[in-house]
C-alpha positions as a printed NumPy array, in Angstrom:
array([[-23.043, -15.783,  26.142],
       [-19.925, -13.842,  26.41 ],
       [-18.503, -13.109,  29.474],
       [-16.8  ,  -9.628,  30.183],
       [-14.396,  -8.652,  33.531],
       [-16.307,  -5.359,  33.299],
       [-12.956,  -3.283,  33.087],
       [-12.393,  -0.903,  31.23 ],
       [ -9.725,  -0.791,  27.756],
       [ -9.079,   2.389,  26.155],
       [ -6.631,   2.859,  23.018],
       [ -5.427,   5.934,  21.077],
       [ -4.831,   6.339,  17.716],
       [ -2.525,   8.583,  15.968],
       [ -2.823,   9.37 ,  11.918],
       [ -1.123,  11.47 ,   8.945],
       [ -1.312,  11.284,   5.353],
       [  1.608,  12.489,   3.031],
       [  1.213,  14.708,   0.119],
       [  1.835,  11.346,  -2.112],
       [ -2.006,  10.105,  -0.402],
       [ -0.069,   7.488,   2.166],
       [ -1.338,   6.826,   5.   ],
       [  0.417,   6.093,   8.107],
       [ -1.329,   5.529,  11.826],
       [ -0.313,   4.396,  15.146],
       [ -2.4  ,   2.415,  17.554],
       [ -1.807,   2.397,  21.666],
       [ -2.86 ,   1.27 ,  24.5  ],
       [ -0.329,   4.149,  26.638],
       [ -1.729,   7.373,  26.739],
       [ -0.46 ,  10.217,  24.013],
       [  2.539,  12.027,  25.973],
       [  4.768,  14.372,  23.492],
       [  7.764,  11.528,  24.044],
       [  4.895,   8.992,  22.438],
       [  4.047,  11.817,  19.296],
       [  7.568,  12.519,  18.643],
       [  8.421,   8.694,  18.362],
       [  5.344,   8.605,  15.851],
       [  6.545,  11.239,  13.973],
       [ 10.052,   9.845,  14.126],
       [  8.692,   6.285,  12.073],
       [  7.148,   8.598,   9.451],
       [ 10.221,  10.278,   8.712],
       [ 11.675,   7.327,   8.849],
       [  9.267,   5.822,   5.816],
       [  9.596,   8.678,   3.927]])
């Protein structure tokens, strides 16, 4: 038996793949405001 707290958890997930076939993603829990996309998109530039 597993017991539950019947609330609810959500999480979004954010993806891209470069031209080279890797593949970066971001998991969260927050919801997906532009300041929350443009960080994302700041870490792939930032691997690339």
């Amino acid at each position: 038996m597993v017991r539950r707290t019947g609330n609810r958890f959500s999480a979004n997930a954010m993806s891209a793949i470069s031209t080279r076939g890797r593949m970066c993603f971001m998991v969260s829990t927050e919801s997906l405001f532009a300041r929350a996309v443009c960080g994302f998109l700041a870490r792939i530039v930032g691997h690339v």
